[in-house]
Every structure is written in C-alpha cells, then in structure tokens.
N, C-alpha and C positions, 0 to 999 in steps of 0.2 A: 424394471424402470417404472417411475409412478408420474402422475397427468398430474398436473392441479392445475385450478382455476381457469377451464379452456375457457376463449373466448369465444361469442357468436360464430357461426360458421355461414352468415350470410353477409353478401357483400364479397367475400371472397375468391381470390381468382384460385379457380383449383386447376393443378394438372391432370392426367390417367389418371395418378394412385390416389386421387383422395385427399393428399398432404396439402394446404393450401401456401402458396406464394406468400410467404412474409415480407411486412418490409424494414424489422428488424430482427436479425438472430444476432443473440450476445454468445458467447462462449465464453465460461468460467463465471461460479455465482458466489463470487467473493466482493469484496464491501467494492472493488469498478466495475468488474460484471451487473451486481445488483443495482449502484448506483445510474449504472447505463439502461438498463433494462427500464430501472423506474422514470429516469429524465425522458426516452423515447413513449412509452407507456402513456404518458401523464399526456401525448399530443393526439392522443388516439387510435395511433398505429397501430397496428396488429406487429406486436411482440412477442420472441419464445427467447425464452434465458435454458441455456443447456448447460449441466453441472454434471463430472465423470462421477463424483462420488454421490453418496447418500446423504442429506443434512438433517441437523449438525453434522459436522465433522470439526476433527481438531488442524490447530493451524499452527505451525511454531512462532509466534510473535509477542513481545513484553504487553502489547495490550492496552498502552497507552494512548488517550484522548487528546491529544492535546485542540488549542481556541479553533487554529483553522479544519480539524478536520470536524469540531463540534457545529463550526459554522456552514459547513457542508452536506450536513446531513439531512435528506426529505423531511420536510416543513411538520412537525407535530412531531418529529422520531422519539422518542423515549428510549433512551439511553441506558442500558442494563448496569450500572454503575455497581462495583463491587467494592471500590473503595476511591475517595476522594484525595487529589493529595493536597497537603499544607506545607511538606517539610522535605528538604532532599538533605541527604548528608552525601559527601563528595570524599574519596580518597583517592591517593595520590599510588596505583599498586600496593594498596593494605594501608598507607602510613599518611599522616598530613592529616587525620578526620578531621574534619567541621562541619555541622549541620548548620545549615540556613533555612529561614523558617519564613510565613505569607499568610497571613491575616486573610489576605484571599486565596482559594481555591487555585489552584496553578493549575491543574488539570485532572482528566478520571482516569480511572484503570476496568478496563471491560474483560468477558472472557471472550475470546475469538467465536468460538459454538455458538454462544448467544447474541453476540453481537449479528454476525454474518448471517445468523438465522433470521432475526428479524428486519435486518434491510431486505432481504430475499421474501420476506411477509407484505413488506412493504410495497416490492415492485407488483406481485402479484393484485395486490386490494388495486395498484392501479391500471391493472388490465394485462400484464402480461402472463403469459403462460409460462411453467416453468419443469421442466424436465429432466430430473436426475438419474445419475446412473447411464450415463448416455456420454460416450466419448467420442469425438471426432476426431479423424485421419487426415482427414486432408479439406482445404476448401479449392475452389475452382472457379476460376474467370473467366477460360475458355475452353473447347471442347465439346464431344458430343455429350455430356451431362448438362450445358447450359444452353436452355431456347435462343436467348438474346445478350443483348450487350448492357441493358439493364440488369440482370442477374447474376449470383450467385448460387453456386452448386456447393452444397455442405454435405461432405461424404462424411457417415459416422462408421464407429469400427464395428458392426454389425450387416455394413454393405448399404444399408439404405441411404438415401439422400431427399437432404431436404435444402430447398429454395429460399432467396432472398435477396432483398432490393438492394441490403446495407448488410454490412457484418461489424459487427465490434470483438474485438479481442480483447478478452481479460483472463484468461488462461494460465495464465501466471507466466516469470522469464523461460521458462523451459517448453513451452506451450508450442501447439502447433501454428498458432496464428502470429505469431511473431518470428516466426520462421522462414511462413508465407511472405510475410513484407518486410523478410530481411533487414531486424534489427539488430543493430551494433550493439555491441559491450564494452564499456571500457574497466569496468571497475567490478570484480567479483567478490564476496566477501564470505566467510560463514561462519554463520549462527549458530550456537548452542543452548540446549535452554532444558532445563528439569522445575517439574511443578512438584512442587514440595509439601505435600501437609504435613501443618505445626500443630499444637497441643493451643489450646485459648491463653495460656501464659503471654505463649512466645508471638502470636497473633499479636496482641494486644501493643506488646512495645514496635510495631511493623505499622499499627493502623494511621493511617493518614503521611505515613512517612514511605520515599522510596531512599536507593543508595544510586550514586554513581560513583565507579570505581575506573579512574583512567589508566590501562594494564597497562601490563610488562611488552606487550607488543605492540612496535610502532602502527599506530590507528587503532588501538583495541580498546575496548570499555568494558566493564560487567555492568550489568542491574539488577535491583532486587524490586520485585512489584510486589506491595500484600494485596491479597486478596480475600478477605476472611479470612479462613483456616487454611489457607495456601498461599505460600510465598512463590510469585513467578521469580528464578535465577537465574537469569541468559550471560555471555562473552559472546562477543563479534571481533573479528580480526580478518586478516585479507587473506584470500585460497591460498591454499599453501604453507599453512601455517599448521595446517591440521591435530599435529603432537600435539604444540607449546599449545594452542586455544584448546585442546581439553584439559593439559594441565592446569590452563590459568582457570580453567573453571572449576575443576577438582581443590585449586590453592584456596579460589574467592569463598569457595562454599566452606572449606575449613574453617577458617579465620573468621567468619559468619559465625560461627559457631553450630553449623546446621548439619554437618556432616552422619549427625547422629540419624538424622529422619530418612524414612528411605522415599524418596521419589514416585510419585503415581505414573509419572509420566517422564522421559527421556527422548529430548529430540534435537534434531538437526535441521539446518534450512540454509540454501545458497542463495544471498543477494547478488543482484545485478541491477548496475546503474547503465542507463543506455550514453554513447559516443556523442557528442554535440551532433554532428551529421548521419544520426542516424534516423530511418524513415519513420513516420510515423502514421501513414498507408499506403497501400496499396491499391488504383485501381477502387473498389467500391468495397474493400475491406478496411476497415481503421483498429488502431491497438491504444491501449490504454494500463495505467496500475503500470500494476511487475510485467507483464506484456510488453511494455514499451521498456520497462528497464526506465521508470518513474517513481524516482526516492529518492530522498534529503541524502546527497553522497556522506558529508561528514556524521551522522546520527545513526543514517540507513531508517530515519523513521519513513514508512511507506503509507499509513491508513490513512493523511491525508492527501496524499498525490496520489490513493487511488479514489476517493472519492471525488475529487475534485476532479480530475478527467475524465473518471466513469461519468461525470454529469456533461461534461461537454463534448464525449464523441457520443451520449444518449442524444444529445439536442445536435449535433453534425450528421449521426447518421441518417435521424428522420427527412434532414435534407440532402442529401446524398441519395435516400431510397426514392426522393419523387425527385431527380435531375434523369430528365430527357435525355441524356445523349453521356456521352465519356469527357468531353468537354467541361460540361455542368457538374459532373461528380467529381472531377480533377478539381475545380475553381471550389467546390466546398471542402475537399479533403484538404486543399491548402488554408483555407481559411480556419478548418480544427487544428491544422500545428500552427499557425501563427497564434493564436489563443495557448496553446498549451506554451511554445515557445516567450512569448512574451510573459508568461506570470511562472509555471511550476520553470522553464527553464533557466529563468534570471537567478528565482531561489537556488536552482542545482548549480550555476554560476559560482554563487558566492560560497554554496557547501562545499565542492572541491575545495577550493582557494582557505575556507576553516580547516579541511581536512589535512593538506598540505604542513599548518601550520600547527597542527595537533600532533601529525605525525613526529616532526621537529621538535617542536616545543611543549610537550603534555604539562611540564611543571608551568610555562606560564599561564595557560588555559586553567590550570587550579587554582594561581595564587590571584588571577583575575577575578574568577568565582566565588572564590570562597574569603578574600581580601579586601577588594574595591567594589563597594556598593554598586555604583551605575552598573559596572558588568554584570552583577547578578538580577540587578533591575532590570538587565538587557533581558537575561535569561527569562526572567519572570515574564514578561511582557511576551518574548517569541512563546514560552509554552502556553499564556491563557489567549495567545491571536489577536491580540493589542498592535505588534507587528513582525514584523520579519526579520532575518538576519540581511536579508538584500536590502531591506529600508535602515535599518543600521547602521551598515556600511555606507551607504547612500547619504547619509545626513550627518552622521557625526566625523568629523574630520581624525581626529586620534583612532577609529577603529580601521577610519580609510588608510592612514597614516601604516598603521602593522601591517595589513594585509600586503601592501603594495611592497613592503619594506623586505614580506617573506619571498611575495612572487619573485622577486631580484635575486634573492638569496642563491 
C-alpha cells in the first residue's frame, strides 16, 4: 500500500489506533472518486481517497471527452489529449458510410491511465490523502465498530478500520458501496474493446477522425477512437448477448481492415444504468459514477456523469460530515439526489426514450445523421456541450414529435 500527500495531523480527532476521524472517505479513485475527493478537499476537510488497485491502471473505456465532461473538470485541469476529433464517419452494420465533417472540434480522446492519473494528482495538490492498493469490505452505520451516530466505520479487507463523518462511493457498479445503499439496476450492457497499434500509415488516415457503427444488435454500436499509433475498437450491446457482441466486434474489426494488427490489449467491461427509484444514499454514506449506475442509458457514455456527481456528492458530503444529528445528514443526502435527479437524471430520461427508439429504428437514427443537417447539428452541439439531448427534446417540437410518437409505439 503507498501514503501520499498526508495531511497535517493536527487538529485531528484521533481514536486508540492513531487513525484520525475523517470527514471524508471516497472509495474508488476513478474520474467521481477523484472528482469527489477533489470538490470535498478544495473546503478543507480532511480527505482520504482509497483506490483497491495500484495507479495508472487500465480501464476499459473509448476515452472520449465530450463539452460537458470537459466543462466539469477542476479549474486549470489539462487534458492529456491524444487526439482531437473533427470528423465522424457513421455506418449502418458495415454498409450506408458517410463521413461528416466540423471546422470545430467536436471533442478529445484521452487514455483512461492518464487521464484518471491526473484527476487523482489533482485531488491530492488539494489536500486530500490518497491510498492504493487498499480494498474495502464492508462500511458500517451501526454497531460496535461505530462510537456515534455521526460516523462511519470503513472495514478494509486487511481487518482494519477506518472512521468517517461522510462516505462517497465511486467504486464502480459492482462495488461494495452501492450495495451498502442498495442501488437498483435496470439496464446492464457489455462492453468490448481491443487497443490496437497501427503502423504511422494507417494512423494517419484515423487522425482527427472516429467511426460510429450502428450493429447488428438491437441497441448495439461499434467505435473506433485514434489515438496516435493505437486505434481504440470497442461494441456495446445488452448482457446477454455475449456470442453475437464478440462476433460483431470480430466482423467490425475485419471490414476495418485491421484484423491484420494484433492487439496490446483485449478487454471487457459490464455497464449498469441505475432504476428511476433507486437510492442514491444511505444514512451518511452517498454513491456516485458507475456506483449509482450514472450513465447516458442510450451511448452508455459515463466520464461525464461521473465527474459531474463526483463533484456534488464531494460538496454534499462536506455537509453531511458537519450535520449534527441523522435528521441533518437525511435533509443533505436528499438535497444531493435532488441535484443529481434534477440535471444528470432528466438527461437519463430522455437517453432511455433515444435508446428505445435506436433499438427500433437504427436505420432512422443514421438517415437523421448522416442526411438532415439540424440532426447532426444536434449531434455536434450535444458532443462540444453547447447542449443536451433533454434541452433538444425540450425546445424543438419535431424531436418532441418522434419521441412521443415511439413511446406510443
């Protein structure tokens, strides 16, 4: 396990062991863990971010920036951008191509290592302490592991325990803290993805350009991300599907013409979106990210809705760690889902109700795209965070018009 950047140890309420009373522990130091760590950090609190792995480590994700998660990110971040995009080309299951092209920037492509490394650089420079290689088992409300009713008990699998006013979870959906506060699922998905280095040629016709490929499986996509001298090629499709979504990524990468390169990397990864009525804390623990099961349902894009909550259960739980009684940390833990409910869950709203109508209809989703200007205006606009699919819907009558027309369906 390695220490960095402790903070003072005065001021501190310490118990017997030494350990001092936090009054925030994050769990999981991925782009909401970090983002949490840093929003509570930045109020003075004495912070510890605990991460089970060693960092970097690798993450299975396309690694795309898009406006809002760029607009989310601590004030000065610098962005490890490996490639900028200009150009998406769109096919219909291999067939249908057309590239559409943007004078402006649509969005970046980052690698997860680096990225997740330096938001984690970042919480720390703002005071928090951060500890890897340290996995926790269970947390605790009550019991003889907790003094009071202000605390938490954070049991790690090593047997020790450590204290704390607040907890956040960002642990990801499989996580023990989203377990604790009993979040729902309704929507499971998974992911495939091979990191591919190409020769400088075949880089080259990749740079500044991605693909979106809408599959053979109802709700499925491929993408191709360049990255320099590595092309990221992921498929997503609903659990269950296991076979057809590695064949379709076995077919996407053929017809690529990539099949030649052998892969550095081969991975897998299960999404989960959370249930409209599922909790979003527990008690004076709060979750966030993949934790809450907090992703764009129809994209499954996740690094903005995990920075964007990691920053407002970091600023909920600093008030949550100083509420007096169970009363007071109830009235702020409702007040962080009204916050997330009102903005990331209006956007999950309208993603189902896309998803729905993707599932249905993939051929009009492309001839929108790749056909009628506004729509891919649309598109432009949601990827640089100009605005949303829910503001959209909201103001243009003809997008309100199909949606309502699918829901019927």
């Amino acid at each position: 396990m390695s220490s960095d950047n402790a903070a003072q140890e005065a001021g501190r309420d310490v118990p017997g062991d030494g350990e001092p009373v936090w009054d925030v522990v994050v769990v999981g130091a991925g782009p909401a863990g970090a983002s949490a760590a840093y929003a509570a950090a930045s109020t003075g609190r004495k912070v510890l971010l605990l991460e089970k792995a060693e960092l970097p480590r690798y993450k299975t994700c396309g690694g795309g920036i898009i406006g809002p998660s760029r607009d989310a990110l601590p004030p000065g971040f610098e962005l490890p951008l490996r490639d900028r995009v200009h150009a998406v080309t769109f096919s219909l299951n291999g067939k249908l191509t057309r590239t559409r092209r943007s004078k402006r920037m649509l969005f970046g492509l980052i690698n997860r290592p680096e990225f997740d490394a330096g938001l984690v650089e970042v919480a720390k420079k703002a005071g928090a302490e951060v500890r890897t290689g340290v996995t926790v088992s269970r947390v605790e409300q009550h019991g003889s592991a907790v003094p009071d009713r202000r605390t938490v008990a954070i049991v790690l699998g090593d047997g020790r325990t450590l204290l704390a006013r607040a907890v956040v979870g960002a642990d990801g959906s499989a996580g023990r803290i989203g377990a604790h506060v009993g979040v729902k699922l309704d929507q499971v998905d998974l992911g495939l993805e091979a990191e591919i280095p190409v020769p400088a040629t075949v880089a080259e016709d990749w740079a500044g350009r991605v693909h979106l490929d809408w599959g053979p499986i109802p709700g499925s996509y491929g993408w191709v991300f360049p990255k320099g001298d590595t092309l990221t090629v992921g498929v997503i499709s609903a659990r269950g599907e296991g076979a057809g979504t590695k064949r379709y990524l076995e077919d996407f990468i053929a017809r690529l013409g990539l099949a030649g390169f052998e892969p550095s990397i081969s991975s897998g990864h299960l999404t989960r979106c959370r249930s409209d009525d599922s909790p979003l804390s527990r008690g004076r623990v709060l979750v966030c990210g993949d934790a809450a099961g907090l992703l764009e349902p129809w994209t499954r894009e996740g690094i903005s809705f995990a920075l964007r909550s990691g920053r407002l259960a970091g600023e909920w739980a600093v008030r949550i760690a100083e509420a007096q009684d169970a009363v007071d940390a109830r009235r702020q833990a409702l007040n962080y889902a009204f916050a997330i409910k009102a903005g990331l869950g209006v956007e999950m709203g309208v993603g189902r109700r896309m998803l729905t109508l993707f599932e249905r209809r993939p051929g009009l989703i492309h001839a929108a795209v790749t056909g009628f200007r506004p729509a891919w205006h649309a598109f432009a606009r949601v990827t640089r965070g100009t605005t949303t699919l829910a503001e959209i819907v909201r103001t243009h009558p003809v997008a309100r018009r199909v949606l309502s027309a699918m829901d019927k369906a």
